[in-house]
N, C-alpha and C positions, 0 to 999 in steps of 0.2 A: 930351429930359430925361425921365426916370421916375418916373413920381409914384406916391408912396407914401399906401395906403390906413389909413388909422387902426385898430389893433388894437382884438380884440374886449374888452371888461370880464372878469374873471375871476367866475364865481357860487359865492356863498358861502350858509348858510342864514341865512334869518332867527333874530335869540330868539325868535320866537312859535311858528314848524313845528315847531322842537326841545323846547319843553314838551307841545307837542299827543301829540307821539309817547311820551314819557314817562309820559303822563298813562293814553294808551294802554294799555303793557303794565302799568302799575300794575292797572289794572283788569279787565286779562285774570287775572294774577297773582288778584287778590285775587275774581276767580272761580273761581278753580281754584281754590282754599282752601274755598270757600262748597263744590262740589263734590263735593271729600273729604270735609268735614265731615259732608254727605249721604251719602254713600255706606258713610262708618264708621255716624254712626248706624244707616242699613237694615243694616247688617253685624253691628250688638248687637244693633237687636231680633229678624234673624233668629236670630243666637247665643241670645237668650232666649228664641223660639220653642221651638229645639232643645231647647234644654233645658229647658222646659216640656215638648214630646212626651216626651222622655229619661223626666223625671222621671214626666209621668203614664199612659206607657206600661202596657198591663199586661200586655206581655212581656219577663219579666226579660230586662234589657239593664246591661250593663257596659264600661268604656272600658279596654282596658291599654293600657301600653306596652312600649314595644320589652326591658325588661326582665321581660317577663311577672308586672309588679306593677298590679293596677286603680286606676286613674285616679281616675275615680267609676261608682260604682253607683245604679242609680235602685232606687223604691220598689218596685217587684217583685221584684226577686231579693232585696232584701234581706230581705222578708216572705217567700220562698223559701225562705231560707237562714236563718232567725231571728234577724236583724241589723238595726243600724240602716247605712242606707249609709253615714252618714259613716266607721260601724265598717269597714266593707269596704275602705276606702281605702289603698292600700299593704300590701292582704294578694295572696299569690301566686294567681293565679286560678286556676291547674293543681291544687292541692289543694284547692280549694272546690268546683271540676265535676269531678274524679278525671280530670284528661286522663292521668297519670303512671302509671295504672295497666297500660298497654298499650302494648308496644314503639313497634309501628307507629304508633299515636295520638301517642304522646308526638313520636315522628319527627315524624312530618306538623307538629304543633302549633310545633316550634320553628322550620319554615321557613316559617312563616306568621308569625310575629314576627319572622324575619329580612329579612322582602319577599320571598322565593324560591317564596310559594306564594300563589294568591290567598286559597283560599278552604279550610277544613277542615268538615266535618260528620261527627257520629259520636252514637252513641245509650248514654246513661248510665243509669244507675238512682240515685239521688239519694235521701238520707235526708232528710224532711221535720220540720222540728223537732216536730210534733207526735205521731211515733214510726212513722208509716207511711211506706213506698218509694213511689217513683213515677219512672217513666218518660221520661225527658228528651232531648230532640233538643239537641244541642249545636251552635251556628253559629258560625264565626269569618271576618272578613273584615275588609280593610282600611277604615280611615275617611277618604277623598276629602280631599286635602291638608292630612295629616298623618302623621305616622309610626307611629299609633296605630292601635291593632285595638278593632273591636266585638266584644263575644262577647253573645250570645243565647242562651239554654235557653225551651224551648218545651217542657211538658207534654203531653204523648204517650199517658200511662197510657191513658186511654180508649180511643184507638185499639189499644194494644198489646192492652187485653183484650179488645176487638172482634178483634183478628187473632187472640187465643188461641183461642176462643170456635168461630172460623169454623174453624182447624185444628183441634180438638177434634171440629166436626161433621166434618170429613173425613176424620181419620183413624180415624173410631171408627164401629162399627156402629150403625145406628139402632136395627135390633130387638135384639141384647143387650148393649147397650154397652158389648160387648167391645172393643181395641182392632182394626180389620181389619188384611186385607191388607198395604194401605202401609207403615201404621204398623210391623206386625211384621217386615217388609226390611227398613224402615229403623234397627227396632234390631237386628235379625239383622245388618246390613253393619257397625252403631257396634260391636257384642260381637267381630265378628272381627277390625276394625279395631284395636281396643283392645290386644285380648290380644297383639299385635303387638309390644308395647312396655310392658306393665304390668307390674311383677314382684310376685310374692309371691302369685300368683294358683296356681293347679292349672294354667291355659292351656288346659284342655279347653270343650268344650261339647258340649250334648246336646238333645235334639229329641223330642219325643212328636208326630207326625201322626197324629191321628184324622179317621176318618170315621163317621158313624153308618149301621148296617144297616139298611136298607128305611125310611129317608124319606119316599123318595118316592111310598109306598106310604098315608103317613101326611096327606100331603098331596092325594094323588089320591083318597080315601076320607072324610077328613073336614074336609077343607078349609087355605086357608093358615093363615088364622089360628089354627086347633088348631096348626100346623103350625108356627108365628111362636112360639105361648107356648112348644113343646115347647122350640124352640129356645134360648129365654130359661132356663129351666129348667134346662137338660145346662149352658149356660155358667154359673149360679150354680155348679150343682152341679164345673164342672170350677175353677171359683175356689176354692170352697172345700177342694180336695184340695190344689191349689196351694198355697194359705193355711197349711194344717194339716201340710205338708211341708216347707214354710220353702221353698216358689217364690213366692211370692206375687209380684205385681207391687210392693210396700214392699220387699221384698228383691232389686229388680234384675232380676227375672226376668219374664215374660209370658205371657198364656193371651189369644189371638187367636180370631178370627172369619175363617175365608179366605176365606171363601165357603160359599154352598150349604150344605152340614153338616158341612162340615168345619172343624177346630179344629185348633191349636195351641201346645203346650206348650212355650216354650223355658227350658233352663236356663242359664244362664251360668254358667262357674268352676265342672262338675260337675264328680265327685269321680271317676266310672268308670259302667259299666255297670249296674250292680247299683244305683247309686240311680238311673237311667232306669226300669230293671225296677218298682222298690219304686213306682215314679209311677205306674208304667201299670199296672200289679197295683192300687192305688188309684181309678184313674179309671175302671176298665172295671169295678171291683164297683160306683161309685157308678154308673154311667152303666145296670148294670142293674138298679138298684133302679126298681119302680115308680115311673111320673109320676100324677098326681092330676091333673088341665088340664080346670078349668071342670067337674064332672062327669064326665069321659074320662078314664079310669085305662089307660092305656098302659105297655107294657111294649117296652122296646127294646133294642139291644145293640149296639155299638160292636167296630169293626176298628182295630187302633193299630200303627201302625208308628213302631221305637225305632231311633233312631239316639244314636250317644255316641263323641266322638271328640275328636282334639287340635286344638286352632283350627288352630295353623300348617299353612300350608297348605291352608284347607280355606276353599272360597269360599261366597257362599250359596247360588251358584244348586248347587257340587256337592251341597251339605249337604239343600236341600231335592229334588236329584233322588235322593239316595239314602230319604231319609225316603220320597217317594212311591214308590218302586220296595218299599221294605219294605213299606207300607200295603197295594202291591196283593198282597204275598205271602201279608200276614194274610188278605185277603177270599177270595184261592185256596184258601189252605189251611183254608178252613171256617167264615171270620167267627164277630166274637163273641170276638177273641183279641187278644194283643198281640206280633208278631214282631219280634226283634230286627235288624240290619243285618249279614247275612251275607258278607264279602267276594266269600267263594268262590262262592257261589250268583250274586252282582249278574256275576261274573265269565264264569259261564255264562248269566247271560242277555246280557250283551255280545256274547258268541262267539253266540250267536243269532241278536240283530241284526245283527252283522258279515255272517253266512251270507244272512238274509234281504236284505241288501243288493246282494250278489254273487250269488245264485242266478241269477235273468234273464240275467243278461249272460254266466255259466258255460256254459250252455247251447252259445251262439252261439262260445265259445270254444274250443268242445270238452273241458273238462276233465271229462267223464263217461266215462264206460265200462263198460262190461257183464261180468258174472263169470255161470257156468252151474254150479247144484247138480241133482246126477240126480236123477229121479224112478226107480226099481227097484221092479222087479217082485218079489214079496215070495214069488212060489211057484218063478221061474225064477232070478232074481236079473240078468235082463237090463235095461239102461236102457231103459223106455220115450220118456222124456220127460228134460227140465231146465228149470228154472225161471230164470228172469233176472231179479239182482239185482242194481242198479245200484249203483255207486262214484263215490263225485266225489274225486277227486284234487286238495287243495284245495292251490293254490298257500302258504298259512299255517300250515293246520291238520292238510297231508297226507292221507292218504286215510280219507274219512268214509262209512261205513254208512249202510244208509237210516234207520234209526230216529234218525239228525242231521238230515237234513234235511228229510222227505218230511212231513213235518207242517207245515212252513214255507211248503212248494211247495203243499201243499193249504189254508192258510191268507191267500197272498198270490195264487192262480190261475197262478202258475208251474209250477205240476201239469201243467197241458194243454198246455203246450211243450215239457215235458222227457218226459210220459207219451207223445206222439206220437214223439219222437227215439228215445226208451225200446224203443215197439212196432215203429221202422222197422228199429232196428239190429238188434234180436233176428229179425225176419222174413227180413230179409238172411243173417243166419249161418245159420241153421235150413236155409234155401234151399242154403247155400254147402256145408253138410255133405254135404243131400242130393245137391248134387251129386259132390261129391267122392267120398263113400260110398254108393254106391248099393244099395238094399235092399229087402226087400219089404215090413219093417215099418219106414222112416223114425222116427226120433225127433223128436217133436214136441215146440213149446216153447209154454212155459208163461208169461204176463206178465200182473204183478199191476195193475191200473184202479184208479182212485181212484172214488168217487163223482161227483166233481164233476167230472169228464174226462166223466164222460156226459152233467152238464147242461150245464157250459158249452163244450162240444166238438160237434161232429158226427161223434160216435166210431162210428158205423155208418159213415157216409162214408171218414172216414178208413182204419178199416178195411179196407174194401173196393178205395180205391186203391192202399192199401200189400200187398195183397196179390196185385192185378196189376202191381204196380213189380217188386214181386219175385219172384213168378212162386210164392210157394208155396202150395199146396194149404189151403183153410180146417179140414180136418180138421187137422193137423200145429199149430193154433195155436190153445191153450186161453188163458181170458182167466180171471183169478180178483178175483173182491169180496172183501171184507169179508160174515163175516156180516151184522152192520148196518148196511153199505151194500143188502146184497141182499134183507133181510128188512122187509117193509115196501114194499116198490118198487111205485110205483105212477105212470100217466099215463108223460111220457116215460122215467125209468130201463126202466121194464117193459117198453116197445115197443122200446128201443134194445137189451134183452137180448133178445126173442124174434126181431128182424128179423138178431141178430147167429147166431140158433142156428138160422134157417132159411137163414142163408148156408153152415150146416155148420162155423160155428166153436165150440168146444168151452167150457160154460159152468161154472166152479168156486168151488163155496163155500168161503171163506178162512178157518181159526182156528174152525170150525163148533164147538158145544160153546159157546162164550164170551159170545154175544150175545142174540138174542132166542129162538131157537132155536124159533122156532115152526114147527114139522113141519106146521101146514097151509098152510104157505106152498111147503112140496118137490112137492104135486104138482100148484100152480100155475103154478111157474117154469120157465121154461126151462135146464134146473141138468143136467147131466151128471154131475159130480163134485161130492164132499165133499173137502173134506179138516179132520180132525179134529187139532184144536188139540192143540201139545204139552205140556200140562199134561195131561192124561188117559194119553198115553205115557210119561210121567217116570214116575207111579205104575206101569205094569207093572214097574221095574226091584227086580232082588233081589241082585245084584253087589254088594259093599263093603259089607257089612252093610246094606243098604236094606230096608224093609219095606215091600213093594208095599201098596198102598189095594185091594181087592177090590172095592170097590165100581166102581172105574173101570175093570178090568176089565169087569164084566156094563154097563157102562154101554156100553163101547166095542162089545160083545157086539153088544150091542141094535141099537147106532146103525149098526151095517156092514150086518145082518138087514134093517133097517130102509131102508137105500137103495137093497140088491139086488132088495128086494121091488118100491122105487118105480125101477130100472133101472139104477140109480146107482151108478158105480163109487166106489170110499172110499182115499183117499191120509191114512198118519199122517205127521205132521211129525217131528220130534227124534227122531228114532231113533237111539241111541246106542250100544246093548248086541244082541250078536247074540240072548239072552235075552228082551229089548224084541222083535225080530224075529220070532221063532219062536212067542211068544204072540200078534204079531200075525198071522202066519197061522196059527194056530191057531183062532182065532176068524173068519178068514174074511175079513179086509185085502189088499185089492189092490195096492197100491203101498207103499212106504216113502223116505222121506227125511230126510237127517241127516247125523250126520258118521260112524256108524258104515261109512256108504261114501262120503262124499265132501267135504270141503268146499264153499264157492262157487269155480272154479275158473276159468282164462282158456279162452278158445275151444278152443285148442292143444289143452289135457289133456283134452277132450270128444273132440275129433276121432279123439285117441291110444284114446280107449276104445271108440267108435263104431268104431272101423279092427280092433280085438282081436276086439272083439265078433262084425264082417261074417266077419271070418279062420275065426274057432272058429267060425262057424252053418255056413262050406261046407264045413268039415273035420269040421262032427257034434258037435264038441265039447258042443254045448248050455251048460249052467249056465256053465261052468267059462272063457264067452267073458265075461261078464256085471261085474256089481260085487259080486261075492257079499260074503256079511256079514263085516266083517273084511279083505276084498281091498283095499279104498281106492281112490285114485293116487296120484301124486306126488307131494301133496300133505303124506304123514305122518301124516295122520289117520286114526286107528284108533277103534277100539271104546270107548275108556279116554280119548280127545282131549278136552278141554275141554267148550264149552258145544257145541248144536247151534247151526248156522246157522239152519237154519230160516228160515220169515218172520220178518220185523223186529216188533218190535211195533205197528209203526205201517206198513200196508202197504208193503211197497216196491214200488219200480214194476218 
């Protein structure tokens, strides 16, 4: 049988556990309430903190909202803005701090009321009700759970006059508190920038660069500070031309300090040239009026270079290269003056530097080449000699004479690469004739030295090796100076001329007549030959109505008398007129050359004369083999031809 265990009780709560628990959360409950209750009150006095700092802030601060209307204002701005704050309340804040006045501000400012920006800052100028401006930092930002923006304005003024203050000392000279440098680029760039887009203007502009003559003369003798007042002084004095011409810095325009002593006159919105000129005509009487400086009455005078032109298109750095390019043309042509901005002229000095650029590397290029003018014997009319003048065949410019470039070449030392090329190729042809044509009197060549090939050369050296390279004889090669490279020579020029005339190479004074012409230096030097500048030969002509100078006759008289005495053979340059010819042997002239017989010609038409000449000496002919006066070559050139070749004015090589 299965016995059956007795079920368990079912458990129910007591009423006593069930009020406990009740009693419970009542009290949990009615702690949470005590809680809040704390937490709201610290939440107002915080809020009344706030708004106590708010209120006794004393950087204006104001509340908007998202409609860009203030909230509230505290006591600083409204003392700011001459209001009470409650007055501020639901006024638009963008027109109490001028946000509206500018595209981009007003941009920025409306996506910071809309949440899409955090933060805006911008810098105002603010009418203070008491009638004066001042300088205001404007701040906007969000205010931390809420939808509401703070705005702050922050007085600045002081700082901003401190930053005036500081750029004033930098942009401005300390000794004549003129405006400098800087300063006048940076209204030089705003004037061209300007004219760009202004209308009703002229669109020109115009430029006076001055520099003062001998300064530094002024400072090196009686110190800076005479030097500082003088400087103070010319810049009054250039203000007040300014002033009195209606440039004055009050009318837009500027009188600068660049530096050193030089100044600056800019005009904006000139009218033409002529009112540059009437400036600089102005500034240059004032600037040589006596200075009075502490007791030191000084007198000085100013170089001004004038420039005046259309804005458009004209940058500042071109504006101020051309102003200096004019300046230095004033100081060339004789200081003391005021030149205007010649196209044509800055055009050739472009073509200048273009050459002086390109010279060095021509060389190594081979764009030179050598032309041969006879030297003629003036009693037989046989060619002694030819002179060699060099041609550059300028890939640009086409073919250029020496007086383009050989000034260039003696002023950058590319003289003494091209002077050696010069002497090797002419030594070589000279060689090549005589071989070709062989004779008992060879024609010798003639090649012009610079001064500075002897100093900075080992033109004895050279010499010497190029005359064993190419096998010809040192009599057959005359070397020709300059007068005033050869007059005067002393230390190495002198030893490099007498070791070249005890090698038996032939030594010739260039253009003689022109330079120091001092006769006791002919029978110290090692000199073989004159040859008598052609200015003295123009005067023998009486052809075309010309009235020969007499004097230059008995001059030329003298100076031929004068050489044969001291051994010296005498070659005239430009001979043009068989006239010119026959009075120079008539007076007793050795040689002659010019275009009455020959231009500067290619190797060829030497060789063709050399080859007539050998013909007619074995056939007796004598004269008639030669380049008698009037004969020519090939060339065309007669009696009646143009100018003479001649030397360049500037030696050729």
């Amino acid at each position: 049988m299965t016995q059956r265990h007795p079920a368990a009780p079912a458990t129910t709560a007591t009423p006593d556990r069930a009020e406990h628990r009740a009693a419970g959360h009542q009290a949990d409950h009615q702690a949470g309430l005590q809680a809040a209750g704390h937490q709201a009150e610290r939440l107002a006095e915080r809020q009344a903190d706030y708004r106590a700092a708010f209120n006794a802030a004393h950087l204006p601060m104001a509340v908007i909202d998202r409609t860009g209307h203030i909230a509230s204002a505290n006591q600083a701005l409204a003392g700011l803005l001459g209001a009470e704050p409650h007055a501020l309340a639901g006024q638009c804040a963008a027109d109490l701090v001028d946000l509206a006045s500018e595209a981009r501000t007003w941009q920025a400012y409306q996506e910071v009321l809309r949440g899409r920006q955090a933060r805006l800052r911008c810098t105002r100028r603010l009418k203070h009700p008491d009638g004066h401006s001042l300088w205001t930092e404007i701040t906007l930002g969000p205010v931390p759970g809420t939808s509401d923006v703070l705005l702050s304005v922050a007085d600045i003024s002081d700082r901003r006059d401190l930053q005036a203050r500081l750029r004033h000392l930098q942009m401005h000279d300390p000794v004549t508190r003129l405006p400098n440098r800087a300063l006048f680029f940076e209204r030089l760039s705003a004037a061209l920038e300007a004219s760009s887009y202004e209308q009703g203007g002229t669109g020109r502009i115009g430029l006076c660069y001055l520099d003062l003559d001998g300064f530094k003369a002024v400072n090196d003798t009686l110190g800076h500070r005479v030097g500082d007042r003088l400087l103070t002084a010319v810049a009054k004095r250039l203000t007040q031309c300014a002033d009195q011409s209606g440039y004055g810095r009050t009318g837009g325009h500027l009188v600068a300090r660049l530096g050193g002593d030089e100044f600056a006159l800019l005009v904006e919105e000139s009218t033409g040239t002529e009112q540059l000129a009437d400036l600089a005509r102005s500034v240059l009487a004032a600037v040589q009026e006596p200075f009075d400086l502490a007791g030191q009455r000084l007198s000085v005078s100013a170089s001004i270079g004038v420039v005046e032109r259309a804005a458009a298109g004209t940058s500042a750095t071109g504006l101020m290269q051309a102003a200096d390019t004019t300046l230095y043309w004033a100081k060339e042509d004789g200081k003391a003056r005021w030149t205007l901005f010649d196209p044509e002229r800055n055009a050739h000095r472009m073509t200048r530097q273009a050459l002086s650029s390109t010279l060095r590397p021509a060389v190594e290029r081979g764009e030179f080449t050598l032309e041969y003018q006879p030297l003629v014997d003036l009693e037989s009319g046989a060619v002694r000699g030819v002179e060699a003048l060099v041609r550059w065949n300028h890939p640009q410019f086409g073919t250029l004479t020496p007086n383009r470039f050989i000034g260039i070449a003696e002023e950058d030392g590319s003289i003494v690469q091209l002077g050696r090329w010069v002497l090797q190729t002419a030594c070589r042809q000279a060689r090549r004739w005589q071989i070709e044509q062989p004779s008992d009197s060879p024609v010798f060549v003639s090649v012009n030295v610079a001064v500075r090939q002897v100093w900075d050369s080992d033109l004895v050296g050279d010499v010497a090796e190029i005359l064993a390279e190419t096998g010809l004889a040192p009599q057959l090669l005359q070397l020709e100076l300059t007068e005033s490279a050869v007059m005067g020579s002393a230390g190495r020029p002198l030893q490099a001329l007498q070791a070249l005339s005890d090698m038996g190479v032939r030594i010739a004074i260039d253009d003689f007549g022109t330079g120091y012409s001092n006769l006791a230096y002919l029978s110290r030097l090692p000199v073989s030959v004159l040859k008598l500048d052609g200015s003295f030969v123009r005067g023998f002509r009486y052809e075309d109505g010309a009235h020969p100078n007499p004097a230059d006759e008995t001059i030329v008289e003298a100076l031929v008398q004068l050489a044969h005495r001291l051994g010296l053979t005498v070659t005239a340059e430009c001979v043009e007129t068989a006239g010119q010819a026959a009075r120079l042997r008539r007076v007793g002239c050795d040689t002659g050359q010019g275009w009455l017989y020959s231009r500067a010609v290619a190797p060829d038409a030497i060789a063709l004369i050399i080859g007539r000449q050998a013909a007619a000496a074995a056939a007796g002919a004598g004269v008639s083999a030669g380049v008698s006066a009037g004969a020519g070559v090939s060339t065309g050139a007669g009696a009646d031809t143009g100018q003479p070749e001649g030397p360049a004015p500037h030696p050729p090589v």
